[in-house]
C-alpha positions as CSV (number, residue, x, y, z in Angstrom):
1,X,6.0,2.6,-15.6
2,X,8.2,5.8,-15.1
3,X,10.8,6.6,-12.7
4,X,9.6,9.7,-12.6
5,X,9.5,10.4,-8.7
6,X,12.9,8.7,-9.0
7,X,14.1,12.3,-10.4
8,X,12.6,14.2,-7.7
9,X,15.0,15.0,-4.7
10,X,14.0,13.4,-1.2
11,X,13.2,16.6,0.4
12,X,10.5,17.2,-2.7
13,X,9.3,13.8,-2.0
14,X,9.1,14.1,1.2
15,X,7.3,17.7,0.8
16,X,4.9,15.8,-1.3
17,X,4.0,13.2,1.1
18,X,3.3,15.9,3.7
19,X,1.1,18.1,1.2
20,X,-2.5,18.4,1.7
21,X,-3.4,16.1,-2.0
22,X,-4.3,12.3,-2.1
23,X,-1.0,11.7,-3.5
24,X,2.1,10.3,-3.1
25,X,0.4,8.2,0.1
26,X,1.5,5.1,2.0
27,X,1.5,3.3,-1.0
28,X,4.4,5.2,-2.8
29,X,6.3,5.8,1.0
30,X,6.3,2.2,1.2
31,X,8.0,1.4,-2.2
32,X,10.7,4.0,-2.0
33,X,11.1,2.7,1.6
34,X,11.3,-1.3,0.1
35,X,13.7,0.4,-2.6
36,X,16.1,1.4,0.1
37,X,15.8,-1.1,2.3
38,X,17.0,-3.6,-1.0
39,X,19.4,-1.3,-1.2
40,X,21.5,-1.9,2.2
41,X,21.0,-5.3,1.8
42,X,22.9,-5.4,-1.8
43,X,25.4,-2.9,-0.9
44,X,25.8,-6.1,2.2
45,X,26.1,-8.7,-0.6
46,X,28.5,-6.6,-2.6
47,X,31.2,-5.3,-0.3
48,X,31.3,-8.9,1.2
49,X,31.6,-10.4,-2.2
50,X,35.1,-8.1,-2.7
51,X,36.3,-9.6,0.0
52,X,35.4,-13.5,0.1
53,X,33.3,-14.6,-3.4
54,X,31.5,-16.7,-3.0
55,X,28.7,-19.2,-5.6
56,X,26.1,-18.0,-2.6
57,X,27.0,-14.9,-2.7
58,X,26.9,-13.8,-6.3
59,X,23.4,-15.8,-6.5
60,X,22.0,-13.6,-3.9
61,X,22.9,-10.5,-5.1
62,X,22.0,-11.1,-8.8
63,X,18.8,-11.8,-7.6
64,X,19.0,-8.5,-5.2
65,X,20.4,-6.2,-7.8
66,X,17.3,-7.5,-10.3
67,X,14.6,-6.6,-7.6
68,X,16.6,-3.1,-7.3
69,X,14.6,-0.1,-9.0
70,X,11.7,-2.5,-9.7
71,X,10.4,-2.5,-5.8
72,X,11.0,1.3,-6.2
73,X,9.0,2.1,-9.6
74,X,5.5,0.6,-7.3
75,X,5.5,4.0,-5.9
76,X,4.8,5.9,-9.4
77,X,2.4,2.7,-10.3
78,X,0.6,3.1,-6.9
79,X,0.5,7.1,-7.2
80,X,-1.2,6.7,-10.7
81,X,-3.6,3.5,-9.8
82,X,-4.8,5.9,-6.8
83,X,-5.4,8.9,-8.8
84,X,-7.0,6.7,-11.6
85,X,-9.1,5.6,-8.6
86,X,-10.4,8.5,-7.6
87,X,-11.4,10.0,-11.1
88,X,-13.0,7.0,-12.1
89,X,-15.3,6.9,-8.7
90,X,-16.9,10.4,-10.6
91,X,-17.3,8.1,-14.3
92,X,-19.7,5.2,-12.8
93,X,-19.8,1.8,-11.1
94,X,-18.0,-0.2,-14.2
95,X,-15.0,2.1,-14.6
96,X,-14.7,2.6,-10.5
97,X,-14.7,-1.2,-10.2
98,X,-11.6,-1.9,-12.3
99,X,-9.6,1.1,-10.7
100,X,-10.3,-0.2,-7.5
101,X,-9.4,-3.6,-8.3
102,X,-6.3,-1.7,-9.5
103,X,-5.6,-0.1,-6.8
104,X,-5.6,-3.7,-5.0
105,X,-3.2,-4.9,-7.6
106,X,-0.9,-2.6,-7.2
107,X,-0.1,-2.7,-3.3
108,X,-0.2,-6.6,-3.7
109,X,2.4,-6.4,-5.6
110,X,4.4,-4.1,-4.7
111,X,3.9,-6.2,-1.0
112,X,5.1,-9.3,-3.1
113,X,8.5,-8.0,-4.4
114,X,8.8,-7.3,-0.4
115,X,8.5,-10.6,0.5
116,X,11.4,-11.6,-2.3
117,X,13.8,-8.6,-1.4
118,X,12.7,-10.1,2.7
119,X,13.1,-13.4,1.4
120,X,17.0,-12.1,0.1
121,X,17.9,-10.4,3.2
122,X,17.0,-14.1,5.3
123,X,19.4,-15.5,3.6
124,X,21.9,-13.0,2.6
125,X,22.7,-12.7,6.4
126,X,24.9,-15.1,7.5
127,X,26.4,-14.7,4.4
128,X,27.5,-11.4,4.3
129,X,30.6,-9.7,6.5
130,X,30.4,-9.7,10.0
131,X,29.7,-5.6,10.7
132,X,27.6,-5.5,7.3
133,X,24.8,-8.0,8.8
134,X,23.4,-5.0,10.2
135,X,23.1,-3.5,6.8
136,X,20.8,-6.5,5.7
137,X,19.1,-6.5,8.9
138,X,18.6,-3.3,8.6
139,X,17.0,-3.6,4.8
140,X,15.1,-6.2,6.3
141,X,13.5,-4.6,8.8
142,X,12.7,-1.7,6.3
143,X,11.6,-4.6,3.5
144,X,9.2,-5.6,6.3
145,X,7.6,-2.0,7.3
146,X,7.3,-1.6,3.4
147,X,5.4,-4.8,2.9
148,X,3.0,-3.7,5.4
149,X,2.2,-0.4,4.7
150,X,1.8,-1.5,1.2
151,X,-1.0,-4.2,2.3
152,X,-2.5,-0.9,4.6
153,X,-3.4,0.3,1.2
154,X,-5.3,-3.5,0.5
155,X,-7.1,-3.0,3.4
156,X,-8.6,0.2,2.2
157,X,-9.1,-0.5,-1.1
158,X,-10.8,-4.3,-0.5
159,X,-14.5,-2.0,0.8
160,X,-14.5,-1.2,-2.7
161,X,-14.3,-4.9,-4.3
162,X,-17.1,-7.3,-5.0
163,X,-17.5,-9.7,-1.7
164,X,-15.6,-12.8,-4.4
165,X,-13.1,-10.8,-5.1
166,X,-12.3,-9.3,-1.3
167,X,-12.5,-12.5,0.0
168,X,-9.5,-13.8,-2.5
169,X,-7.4,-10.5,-1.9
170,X,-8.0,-11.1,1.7
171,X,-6.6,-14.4,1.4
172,X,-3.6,-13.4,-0.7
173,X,-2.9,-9.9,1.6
174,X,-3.2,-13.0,4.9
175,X,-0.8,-15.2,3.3
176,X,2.1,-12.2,2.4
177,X,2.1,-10.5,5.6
178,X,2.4,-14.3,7.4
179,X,5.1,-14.8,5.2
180,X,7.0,-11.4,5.5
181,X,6.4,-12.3,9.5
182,X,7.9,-15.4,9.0
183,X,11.0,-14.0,7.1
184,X,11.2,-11.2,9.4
185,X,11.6,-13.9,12.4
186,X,14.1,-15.9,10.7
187,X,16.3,-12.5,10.1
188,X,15.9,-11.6,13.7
């Protein structure tokens, strides 16, 4: 787990995304997007905690400030599970099975810290400084987008899987995104 596109500047990620090779994807766009979007929201919980701390506050943002960088590192763990993907596909059935439940891994759970950096923004709102709620609204709305790219990549990957094992992703992709919807009302 590097931060290595972390070091690349945005226009070289964004260069990359646009290239013609199967990676960085939606996968990667979506974590650097959730990374960002985390970001408003504890820039939000810091500038209002200058001004008026609070127990609410400073419980919010040490949770938001421990997502930070993690939501962001998915996009080097979902460049490499792809491309480990796609060379084991050429190896045989065993090998291609675990990267592609790997490549399901990945999105899931990059979708997951989402739904807590979503789950942060809901309730960092009303708690943050009046003009700054549209910071964490803001990171919300990005959280959300991220979240469901990343379970676009589920969706593609779950042909691959054993009907058992689709069935249960299936079940855990439904029960994220209905979450993140949730979460996304409640922000609105």
């Amino acid at each position: 787990m590097s931060d290595e596109l972390w070091r690349e500047s945005l226009a070289a990620f964004r260069a990359a995304l646009a290239a013609d090779a199967p990676t960085p994807g939606c996968g990667a766009a979506a974590a650097v997007t959730a990374d960002l979007g985390l970001a408003l929201v504890v820039k939000a919980l810091r500038i209002s905690r200058r001004h008026a701390d609070s127990i609410a506050l400073a419980e919010q943002l040490a949770q938001a400030e421990s997502l930070l960088g993690r939501l962001g590192r998915f996009a080097d763990e979902d460049m490499q599970a792809f491309s480990d993907y796609l060379q084991a596909a050429q190896r045989g059935d065993e090998a291609r099975d675990l990267a592609a439940r790997q490549a399901c891994a990945v999105p899931l759970a990059s979708a997951h810290g989402c739904l807590q950096g979503l789950e942060i923004a809901v309730v960092a709102r009303p708690l943050v400084r009046g003009a700054l709620s549209s910071d964490v609204h803001a990171g919300g709305l990005l959280l959300h987008a991220a979240l469901s790219a990343a379970l676009l990549n589920v969706d593609a990957d779950l042909a691959q899987l054993s009907a058992a094992q689709a069935h249960r992703l299936r079940a855990a992709r439904t029960r994220l995104q209905q979450d993140a919807d949730r979460c996304l009302a409640a922000l609105r």
